[in-house]
C-alpha beads as a LAMMPS data file, in Angstrom:
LAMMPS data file: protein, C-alpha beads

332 atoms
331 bonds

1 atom types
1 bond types

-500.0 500.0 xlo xhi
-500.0 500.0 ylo yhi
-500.0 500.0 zlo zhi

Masses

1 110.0

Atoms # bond

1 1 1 -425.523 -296.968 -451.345
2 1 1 -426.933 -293.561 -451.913
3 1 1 -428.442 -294.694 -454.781
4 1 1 -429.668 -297.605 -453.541
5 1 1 -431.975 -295.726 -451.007
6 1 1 -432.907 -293.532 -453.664
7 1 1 -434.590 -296.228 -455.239
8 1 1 -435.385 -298.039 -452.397
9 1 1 -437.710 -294.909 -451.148
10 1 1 -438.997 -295.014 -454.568
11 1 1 -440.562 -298.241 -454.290
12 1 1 -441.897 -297.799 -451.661
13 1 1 -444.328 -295.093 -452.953
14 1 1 -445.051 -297.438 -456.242
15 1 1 -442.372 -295.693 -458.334
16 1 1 -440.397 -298.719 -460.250
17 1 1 -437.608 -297.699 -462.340
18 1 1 -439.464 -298.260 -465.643
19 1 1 -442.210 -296.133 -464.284
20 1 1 -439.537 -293.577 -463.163
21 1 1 -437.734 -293.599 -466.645
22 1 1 -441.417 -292.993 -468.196
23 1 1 -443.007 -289.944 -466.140
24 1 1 -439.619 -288.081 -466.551
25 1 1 -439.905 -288.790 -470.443
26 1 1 -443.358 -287.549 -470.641
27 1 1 -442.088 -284.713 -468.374
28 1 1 -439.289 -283.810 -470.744
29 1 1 -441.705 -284.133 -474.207
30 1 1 -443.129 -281.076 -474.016
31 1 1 -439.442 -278.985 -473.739
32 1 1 -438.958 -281.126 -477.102
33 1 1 -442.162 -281.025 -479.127
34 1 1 -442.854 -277.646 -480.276
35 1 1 -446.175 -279.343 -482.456
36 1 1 -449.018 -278.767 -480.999
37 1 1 -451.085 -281.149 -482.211
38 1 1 -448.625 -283.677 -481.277
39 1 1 -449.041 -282.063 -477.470
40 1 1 -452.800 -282.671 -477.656
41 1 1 -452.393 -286.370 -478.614
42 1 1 -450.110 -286.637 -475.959
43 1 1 -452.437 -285.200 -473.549
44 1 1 -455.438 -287.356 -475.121
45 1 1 -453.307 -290.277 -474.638
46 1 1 -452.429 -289.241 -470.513
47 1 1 -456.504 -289.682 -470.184
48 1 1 -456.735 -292.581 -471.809
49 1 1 -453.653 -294.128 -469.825
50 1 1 -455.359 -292.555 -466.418
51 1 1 -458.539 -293.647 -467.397
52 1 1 -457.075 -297.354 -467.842
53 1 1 -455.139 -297.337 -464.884
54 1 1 -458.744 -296.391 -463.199
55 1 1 -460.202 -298.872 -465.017
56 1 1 -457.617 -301.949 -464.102
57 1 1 -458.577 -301.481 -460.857
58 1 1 -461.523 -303.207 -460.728
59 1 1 -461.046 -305.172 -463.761
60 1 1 -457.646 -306.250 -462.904
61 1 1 -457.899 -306.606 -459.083
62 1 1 -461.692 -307.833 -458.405
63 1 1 -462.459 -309.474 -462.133
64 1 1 -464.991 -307.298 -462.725
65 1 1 -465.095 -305.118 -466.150
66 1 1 -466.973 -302.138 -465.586
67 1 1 -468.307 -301.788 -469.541
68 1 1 -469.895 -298.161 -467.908
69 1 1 -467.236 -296.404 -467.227
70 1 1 -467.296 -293.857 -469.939
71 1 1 -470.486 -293.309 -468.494
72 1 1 -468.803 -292.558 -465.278
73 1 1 -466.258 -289.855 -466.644
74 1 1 -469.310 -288.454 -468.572
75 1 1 -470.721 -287.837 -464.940
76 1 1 -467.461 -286.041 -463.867
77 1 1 -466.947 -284.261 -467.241
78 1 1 -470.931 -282.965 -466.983
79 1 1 -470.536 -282.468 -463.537
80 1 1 -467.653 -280.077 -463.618
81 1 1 -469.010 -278.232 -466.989
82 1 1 -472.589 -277.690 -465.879
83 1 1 -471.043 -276.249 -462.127
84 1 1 -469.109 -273.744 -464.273
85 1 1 -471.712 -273.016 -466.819
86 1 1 -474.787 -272.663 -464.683
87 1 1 -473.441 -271.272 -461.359
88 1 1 -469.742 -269.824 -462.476
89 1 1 -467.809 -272.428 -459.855
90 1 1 -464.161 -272.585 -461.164
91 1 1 -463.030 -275.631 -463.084
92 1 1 -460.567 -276.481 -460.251
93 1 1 -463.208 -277.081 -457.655
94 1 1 -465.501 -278.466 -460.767
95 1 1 -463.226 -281.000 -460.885
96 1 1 -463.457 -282.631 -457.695
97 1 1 -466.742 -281.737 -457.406
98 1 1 -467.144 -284.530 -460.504
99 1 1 -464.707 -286.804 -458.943
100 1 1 -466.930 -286.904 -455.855
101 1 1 -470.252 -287.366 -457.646
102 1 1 -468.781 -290.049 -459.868
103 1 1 -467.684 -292.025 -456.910
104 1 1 -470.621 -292.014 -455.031
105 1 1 -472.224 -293.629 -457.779
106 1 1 -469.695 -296.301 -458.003
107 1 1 -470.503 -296.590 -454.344
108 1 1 -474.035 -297.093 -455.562
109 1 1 -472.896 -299.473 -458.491
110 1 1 -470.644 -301.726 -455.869
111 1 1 -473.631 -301.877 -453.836
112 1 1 -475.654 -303.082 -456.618
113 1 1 -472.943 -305.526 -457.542
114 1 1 -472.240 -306.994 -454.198
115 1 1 -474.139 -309.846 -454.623
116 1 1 -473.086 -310.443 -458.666
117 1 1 -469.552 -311.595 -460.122
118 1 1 -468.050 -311.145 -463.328
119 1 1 -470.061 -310.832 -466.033
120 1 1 -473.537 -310.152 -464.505
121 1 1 -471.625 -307.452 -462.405
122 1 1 -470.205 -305.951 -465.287
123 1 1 -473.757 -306.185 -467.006
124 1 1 -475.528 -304.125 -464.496
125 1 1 -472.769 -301.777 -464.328
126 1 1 -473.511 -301.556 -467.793
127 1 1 -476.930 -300.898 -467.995
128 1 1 -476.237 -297.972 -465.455
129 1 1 -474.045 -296.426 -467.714
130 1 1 -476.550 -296.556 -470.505
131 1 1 -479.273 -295.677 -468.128
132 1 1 -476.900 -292.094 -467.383
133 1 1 -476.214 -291.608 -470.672
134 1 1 -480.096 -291.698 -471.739
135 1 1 -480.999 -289.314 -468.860
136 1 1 -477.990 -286.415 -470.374
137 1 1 -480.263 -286.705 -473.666
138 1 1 -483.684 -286.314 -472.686
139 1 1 -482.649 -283.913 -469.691
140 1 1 -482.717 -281.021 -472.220
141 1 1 -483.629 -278.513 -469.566
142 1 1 -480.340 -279.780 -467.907
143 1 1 -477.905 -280.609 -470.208
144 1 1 -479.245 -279.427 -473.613
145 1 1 -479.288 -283.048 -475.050
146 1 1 -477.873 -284.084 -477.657
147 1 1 -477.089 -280.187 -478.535
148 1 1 -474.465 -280.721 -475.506
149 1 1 -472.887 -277.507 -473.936
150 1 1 -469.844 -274.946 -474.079
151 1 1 -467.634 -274.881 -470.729
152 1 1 -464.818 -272.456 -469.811
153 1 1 -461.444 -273.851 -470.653
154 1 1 -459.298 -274.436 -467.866
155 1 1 -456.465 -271.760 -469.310
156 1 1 -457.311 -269.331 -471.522
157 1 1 -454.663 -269.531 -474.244
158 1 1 -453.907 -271.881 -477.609
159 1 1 -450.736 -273.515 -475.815
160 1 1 -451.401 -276.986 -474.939
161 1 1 -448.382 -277.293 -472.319
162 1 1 -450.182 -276.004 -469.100
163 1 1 -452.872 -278.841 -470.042
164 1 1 -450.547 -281.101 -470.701
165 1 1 -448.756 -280.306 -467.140
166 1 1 -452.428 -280.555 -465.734
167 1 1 -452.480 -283.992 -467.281
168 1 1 -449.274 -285.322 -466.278
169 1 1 -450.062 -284.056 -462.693
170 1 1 -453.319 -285.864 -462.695
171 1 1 -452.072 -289.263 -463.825
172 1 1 -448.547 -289.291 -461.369
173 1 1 -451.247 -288.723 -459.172
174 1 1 -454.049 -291.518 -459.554
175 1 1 -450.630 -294.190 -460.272
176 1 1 -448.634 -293.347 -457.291
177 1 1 -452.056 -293.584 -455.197
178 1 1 -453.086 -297.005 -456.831
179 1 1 -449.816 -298.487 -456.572
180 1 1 -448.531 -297.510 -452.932
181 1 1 -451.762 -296.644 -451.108
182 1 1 -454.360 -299.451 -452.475
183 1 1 -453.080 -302.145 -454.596
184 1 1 -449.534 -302.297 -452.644
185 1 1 -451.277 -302.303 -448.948
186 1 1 -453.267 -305.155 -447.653
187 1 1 -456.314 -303.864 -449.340
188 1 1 -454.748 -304.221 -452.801
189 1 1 -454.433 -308.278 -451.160
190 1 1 -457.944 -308.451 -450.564
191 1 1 -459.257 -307.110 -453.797
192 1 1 -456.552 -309.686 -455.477
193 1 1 -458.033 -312.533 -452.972
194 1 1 -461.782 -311.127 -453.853
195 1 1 -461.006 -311.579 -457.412
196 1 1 -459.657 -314.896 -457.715
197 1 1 -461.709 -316.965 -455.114
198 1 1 -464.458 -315.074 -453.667
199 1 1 -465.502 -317.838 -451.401
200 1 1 -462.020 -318.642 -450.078
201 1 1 -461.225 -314.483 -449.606
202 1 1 -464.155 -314.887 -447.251
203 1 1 -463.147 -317.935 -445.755
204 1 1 -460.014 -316.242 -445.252
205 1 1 -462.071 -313.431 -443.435
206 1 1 -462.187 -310.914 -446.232
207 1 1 -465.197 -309.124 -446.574
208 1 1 -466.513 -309.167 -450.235
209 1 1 -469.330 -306.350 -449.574
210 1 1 -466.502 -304.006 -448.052
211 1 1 -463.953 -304.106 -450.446
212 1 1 -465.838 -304.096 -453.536
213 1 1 -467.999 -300.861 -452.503
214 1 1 -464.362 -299.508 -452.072
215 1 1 -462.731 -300.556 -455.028
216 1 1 -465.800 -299.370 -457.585
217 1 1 -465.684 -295.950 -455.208
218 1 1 -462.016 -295.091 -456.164
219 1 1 -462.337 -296.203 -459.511
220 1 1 -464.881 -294.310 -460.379
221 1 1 -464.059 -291.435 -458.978
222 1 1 -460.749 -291.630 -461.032
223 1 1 -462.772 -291.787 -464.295
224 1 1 -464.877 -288.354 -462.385
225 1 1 -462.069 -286.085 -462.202
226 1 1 -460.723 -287.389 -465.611
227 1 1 -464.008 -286.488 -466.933
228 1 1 -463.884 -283.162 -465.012
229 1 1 -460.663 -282.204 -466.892
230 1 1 -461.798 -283.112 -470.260
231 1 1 -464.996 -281.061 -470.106
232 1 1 -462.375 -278.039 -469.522
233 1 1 -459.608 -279.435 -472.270
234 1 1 -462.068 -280.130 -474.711
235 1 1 -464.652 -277.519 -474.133
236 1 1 -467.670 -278.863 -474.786
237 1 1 -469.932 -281.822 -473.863
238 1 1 -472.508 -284.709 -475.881
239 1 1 -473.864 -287.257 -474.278
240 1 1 -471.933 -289.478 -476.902
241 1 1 -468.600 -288.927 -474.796
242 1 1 -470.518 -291.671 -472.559
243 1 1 -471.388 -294.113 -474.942
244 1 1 -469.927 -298.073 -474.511
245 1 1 -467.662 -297.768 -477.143
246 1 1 -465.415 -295.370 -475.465
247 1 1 -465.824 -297.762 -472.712
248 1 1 -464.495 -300.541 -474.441
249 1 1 -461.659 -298.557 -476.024
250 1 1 -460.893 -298.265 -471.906
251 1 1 -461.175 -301.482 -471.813
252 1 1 -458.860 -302.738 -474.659
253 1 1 -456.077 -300.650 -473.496
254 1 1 -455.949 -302.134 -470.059
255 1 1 -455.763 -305.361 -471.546
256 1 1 -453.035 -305.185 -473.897
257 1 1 -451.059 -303.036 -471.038
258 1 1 -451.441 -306.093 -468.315
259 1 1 -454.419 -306.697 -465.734
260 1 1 -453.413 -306.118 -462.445
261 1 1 -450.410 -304.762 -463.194
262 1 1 -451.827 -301.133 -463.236
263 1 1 -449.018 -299.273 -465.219
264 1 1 -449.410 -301.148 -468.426
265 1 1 -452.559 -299.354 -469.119
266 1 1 -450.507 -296.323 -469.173
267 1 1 -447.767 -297.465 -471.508
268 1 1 -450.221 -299.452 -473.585
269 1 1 -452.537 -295.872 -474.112
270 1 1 -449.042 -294.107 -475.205
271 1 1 -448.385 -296.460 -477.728
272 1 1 -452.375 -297.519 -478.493
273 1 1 -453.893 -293.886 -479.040
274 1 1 -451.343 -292.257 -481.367
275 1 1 -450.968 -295.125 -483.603
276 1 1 -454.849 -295.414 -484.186
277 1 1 -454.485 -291.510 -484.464
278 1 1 -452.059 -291.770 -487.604
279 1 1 -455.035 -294.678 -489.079
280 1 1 -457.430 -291.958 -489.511
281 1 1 -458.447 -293.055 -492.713
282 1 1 -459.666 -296.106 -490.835
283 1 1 -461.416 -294.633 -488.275
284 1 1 -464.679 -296.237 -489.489
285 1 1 -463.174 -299.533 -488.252
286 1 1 -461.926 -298.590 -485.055
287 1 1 -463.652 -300.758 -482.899
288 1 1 -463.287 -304.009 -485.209
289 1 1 -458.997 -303.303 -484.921
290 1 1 -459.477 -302.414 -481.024
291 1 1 -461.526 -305.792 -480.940
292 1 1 -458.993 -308.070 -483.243
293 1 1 -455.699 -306.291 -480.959
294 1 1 -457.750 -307.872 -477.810
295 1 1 -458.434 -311.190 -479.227
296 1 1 -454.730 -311.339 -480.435
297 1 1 -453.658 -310.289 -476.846
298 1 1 -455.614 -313.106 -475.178
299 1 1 -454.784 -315.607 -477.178
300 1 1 -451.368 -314.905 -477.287
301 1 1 -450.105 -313.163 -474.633
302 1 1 -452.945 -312.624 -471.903
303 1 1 -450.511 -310.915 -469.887
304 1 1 -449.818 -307.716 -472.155
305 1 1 -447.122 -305.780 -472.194
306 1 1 -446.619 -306.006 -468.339
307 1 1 -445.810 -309.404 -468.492
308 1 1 -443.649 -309.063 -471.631
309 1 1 -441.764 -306.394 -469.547
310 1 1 -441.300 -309.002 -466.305
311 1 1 -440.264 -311.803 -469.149
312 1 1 -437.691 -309.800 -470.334
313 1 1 -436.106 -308.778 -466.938
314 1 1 -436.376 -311.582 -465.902
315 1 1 -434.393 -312.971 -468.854
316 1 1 -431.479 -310.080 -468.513
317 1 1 -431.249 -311.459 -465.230
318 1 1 -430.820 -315.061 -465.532
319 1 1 -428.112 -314.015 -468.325
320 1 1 -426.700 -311.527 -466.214
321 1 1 -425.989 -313.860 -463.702
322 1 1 -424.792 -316.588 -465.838
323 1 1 -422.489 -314.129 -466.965
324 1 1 -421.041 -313.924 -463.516
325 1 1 -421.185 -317.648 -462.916
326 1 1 -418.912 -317.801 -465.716
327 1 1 -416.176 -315.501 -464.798
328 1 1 -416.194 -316.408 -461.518
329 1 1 -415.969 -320.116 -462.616
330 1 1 -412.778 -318.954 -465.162
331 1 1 -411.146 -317.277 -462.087
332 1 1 -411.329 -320.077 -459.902

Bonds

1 1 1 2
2 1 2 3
3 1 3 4
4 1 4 5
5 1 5 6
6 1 6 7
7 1 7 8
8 1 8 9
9 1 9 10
10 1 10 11
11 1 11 12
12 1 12 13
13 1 13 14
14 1 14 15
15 1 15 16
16 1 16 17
17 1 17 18
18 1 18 19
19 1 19 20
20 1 20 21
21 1 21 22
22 1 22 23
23 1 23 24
24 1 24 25
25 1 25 26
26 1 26 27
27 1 27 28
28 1 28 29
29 1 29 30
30 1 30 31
31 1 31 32
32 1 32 33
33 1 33 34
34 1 34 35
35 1 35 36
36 1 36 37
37 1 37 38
38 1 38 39
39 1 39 40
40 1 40 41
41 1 41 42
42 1 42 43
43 1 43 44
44 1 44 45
45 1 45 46
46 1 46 47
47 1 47 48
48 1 48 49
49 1 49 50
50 1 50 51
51 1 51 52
52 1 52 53
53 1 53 54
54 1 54 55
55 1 55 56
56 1 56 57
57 1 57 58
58 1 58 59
59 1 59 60
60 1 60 61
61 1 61 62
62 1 62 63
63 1 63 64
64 1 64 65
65 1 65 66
66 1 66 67
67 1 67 68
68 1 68 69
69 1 69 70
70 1 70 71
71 1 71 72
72 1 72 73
73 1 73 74
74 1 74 75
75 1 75 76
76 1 76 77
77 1 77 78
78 1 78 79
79 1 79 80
80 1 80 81
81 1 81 82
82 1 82 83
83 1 83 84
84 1 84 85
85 1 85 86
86 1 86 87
87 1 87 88
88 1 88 89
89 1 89 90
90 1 90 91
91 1 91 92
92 1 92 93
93 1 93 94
94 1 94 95
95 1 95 96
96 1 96 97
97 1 97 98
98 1 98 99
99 1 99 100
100 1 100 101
101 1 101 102
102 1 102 103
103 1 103 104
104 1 104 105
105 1 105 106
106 1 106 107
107 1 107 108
108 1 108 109
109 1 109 110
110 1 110 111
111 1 111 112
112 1 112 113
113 1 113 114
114 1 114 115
115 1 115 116
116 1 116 117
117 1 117 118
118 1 118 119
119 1 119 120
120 1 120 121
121 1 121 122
122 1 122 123
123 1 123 124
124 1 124 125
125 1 125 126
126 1 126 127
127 1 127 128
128 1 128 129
129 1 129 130
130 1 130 131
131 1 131 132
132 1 132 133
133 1 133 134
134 1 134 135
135 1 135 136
136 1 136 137
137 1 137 138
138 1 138 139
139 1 139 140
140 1 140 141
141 1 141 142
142 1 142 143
143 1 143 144
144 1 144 145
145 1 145 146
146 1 146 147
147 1 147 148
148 1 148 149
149 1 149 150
150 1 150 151
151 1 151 152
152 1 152 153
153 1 153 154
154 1 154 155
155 1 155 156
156 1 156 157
157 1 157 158
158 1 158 159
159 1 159 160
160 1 160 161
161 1 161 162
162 1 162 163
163 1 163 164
164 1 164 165
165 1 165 166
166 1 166 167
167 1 167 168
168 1 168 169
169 1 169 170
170 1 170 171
171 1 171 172
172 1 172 173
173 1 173 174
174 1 174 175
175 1 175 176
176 1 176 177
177 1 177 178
178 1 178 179
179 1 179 180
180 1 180 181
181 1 181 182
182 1 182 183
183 1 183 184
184 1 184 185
185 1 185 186
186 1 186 187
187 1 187 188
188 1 188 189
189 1 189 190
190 1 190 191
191 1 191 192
192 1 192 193
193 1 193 194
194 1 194 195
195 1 195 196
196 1 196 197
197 1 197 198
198 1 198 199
199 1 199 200
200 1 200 201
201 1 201 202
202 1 202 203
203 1 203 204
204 1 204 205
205 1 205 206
206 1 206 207
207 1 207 208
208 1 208 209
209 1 209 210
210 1 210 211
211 1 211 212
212 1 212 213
213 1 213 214
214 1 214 215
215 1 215 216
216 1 216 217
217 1 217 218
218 1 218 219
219 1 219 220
220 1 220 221
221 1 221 222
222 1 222 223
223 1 223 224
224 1 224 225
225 1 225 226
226 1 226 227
227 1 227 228
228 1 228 229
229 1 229 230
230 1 230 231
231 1 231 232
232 1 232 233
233 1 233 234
234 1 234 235
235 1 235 236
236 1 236 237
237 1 237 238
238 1 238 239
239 1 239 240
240 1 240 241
241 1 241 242
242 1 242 243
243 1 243 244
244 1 244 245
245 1 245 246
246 1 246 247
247 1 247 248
248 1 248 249
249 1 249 250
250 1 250 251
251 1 251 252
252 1 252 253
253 1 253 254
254 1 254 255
255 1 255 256
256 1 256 257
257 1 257 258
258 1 258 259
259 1 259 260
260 1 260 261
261 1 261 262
262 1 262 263
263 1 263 264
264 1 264 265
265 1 265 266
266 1 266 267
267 1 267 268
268 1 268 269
269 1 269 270
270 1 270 271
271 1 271 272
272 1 272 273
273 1 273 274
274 1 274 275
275 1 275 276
276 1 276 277
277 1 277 278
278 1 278 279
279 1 279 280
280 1 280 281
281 1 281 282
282 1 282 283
283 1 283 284
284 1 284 285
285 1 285 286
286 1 286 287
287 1 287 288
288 1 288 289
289 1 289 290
290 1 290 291
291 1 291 292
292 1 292 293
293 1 293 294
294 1 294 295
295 1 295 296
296 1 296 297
297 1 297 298
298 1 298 299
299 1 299 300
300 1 300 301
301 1 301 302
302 1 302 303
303 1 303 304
304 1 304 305
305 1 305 306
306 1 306 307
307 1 307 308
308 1 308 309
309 1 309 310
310 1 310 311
311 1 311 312
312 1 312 313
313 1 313 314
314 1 314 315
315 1 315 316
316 1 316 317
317 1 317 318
318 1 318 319
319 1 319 320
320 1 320 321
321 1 321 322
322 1 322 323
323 1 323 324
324 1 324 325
325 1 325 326
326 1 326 327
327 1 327 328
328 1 328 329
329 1 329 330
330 1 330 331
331 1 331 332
């Protein structure tokens, strides 16, 4: 019974027991891995995983891909680094400070995109990334261009852990507040209503124009403070860290982890970025294998590896209580 409303309290802050089983793994890695390289491709593969998770949001929830989001994080990550670089302001407060600014322009970009759906949304979302990313280059007074700039690390030593801890912090944070505050409250059913019927979500008294500014505020500000850490992991900043391709890369990890189901993006990124890391002689292709994985996702199994996960409890189950029918049947 004790256990029961162990889990029970669980749930109800978003925490299933796969998701449970996972953060406690990636909790334990670091005691285990003494590599550090293998640390910082864990760590790159926490963004990624955040970043997707961020990303899902709107593309799993309203049906709109947001192909500038790298742009987005780029705001966070320049944000953050120029605060520190210019004026001295610690990377902590840099952080939000780049989460804040990167949501107020997806409050901008769901204001834009209030009257759009799918594709011509994610078009002009788009074009504002590219439109950011341009402005970084030719703002050399700013941002040195192309030249980019040196930021203060967040810790000043070679150890990866306290990064990694940083990390791990930062994405149990964004998935607890997607799952229990937003998508598992009635706003998560009106972005799911807004999403598949527009028309009928207003019908039903759902207002499009409210819930879409919302949804493109969080998300981006997800990708802001993502962006904010990496400018202080990675220690210095190009406007290339905004270009579509990393966008798209986003974007192909949320897919093969499940839209709408939030935590596959997560899973699919821990999987996803080491195994492209270990194809390095490849690299050149990356984009063509990121774009033949998607193709083979949709066409096979358009629900990722969410849905492949439900399948096969769902499966255990039915077994499980066939199982039982039988004994109980041999008893009787």
């Amino acid at each position: 019974m004790a256990n029961k409303n162990f889990m029970d309290r669980l749930n109800t802050f978003g925490f299933s027991p796969l998701a449970l089983v996972l953060f406690l793994l990636l909790g334990l890695a670091p005691l285990i891995i003494q590599d550090q390289y293998l640390i910082h491709l864990l760590i790159i593969s926490l963004m990624f995983g955040t970043l997707a998770m961020g990303f899902d949001l709107s593309a799993g929830f309203i049906n709109v891909a947001n192909f500038g989001y790298a742009a987005f994080m780029g705001v966070g990550a320049y944000t953050s680094g120029l605060l520190g670089f210019k004026l001295g302001v610690s990377p902590w407060l840099g952080m939000i400070a780049g989460g804040v600014l990167a949501g107020f322009l997806g409050f901008l970009t769901g204001l834009l995109t209030l009257r759009l759906k799918g594709m011509f949304a994610a078009i002009v979302a788009w074009f504002l990334g590219m439109t950011i990313m341009a402005l970084c280059l030719i703002w050399v007074d700013l941002t040195r261009g192309a030249l980019g700039i040196n930021v203060d690390l967040l810790f000043d030593t070679i150890d990866k852990r306290p990064f990694y801890y940083v990390m791990l912090g930062l994405c149990v944070i964004t998935y607890a507040v997607l799952t229990w505050m937003i998508t598992g409250s009635n706003m998560g059913l009106a972005f799911k209503s807004i999403g598949q019927d527009q028309e009928a979500a207003e019908t039903c008294g759902v207002n499009p124009t409210k819930y879409k500014v919302i949804n493109f505020t969080v998300s981006c500000a997800i990708a802001g403070v993502i962006g904010g850490f990496y400018a202080h992991f990675m220690s210095i900043l190009t406007p290339e860290m905004m270009h579509t391709k990393h966008a798209m890369e986003i974007l192909v990890i949320s897919y093969i982890g499940g839209r709408g189901s939030i935590w596959g993006g997560l899973l699919a990124a821990i999987i996803i970025i080491p195994f492209f890391e270990f194809l390095k002689p490849l690299m050149e292709f990356r984009l063509v294998i990121y774009g033949v994985l998607l193709i083979l996702v949709m066409i096979y199994y358009p629900g990722g590896l969410a849905h492949l996960y439900e399948q096969s409890l769902t499966y255990f189950r039915r077994k499980k209580n066939k199982n039982t029918c039988l004994v109980t049947t041999e008893k009787s």
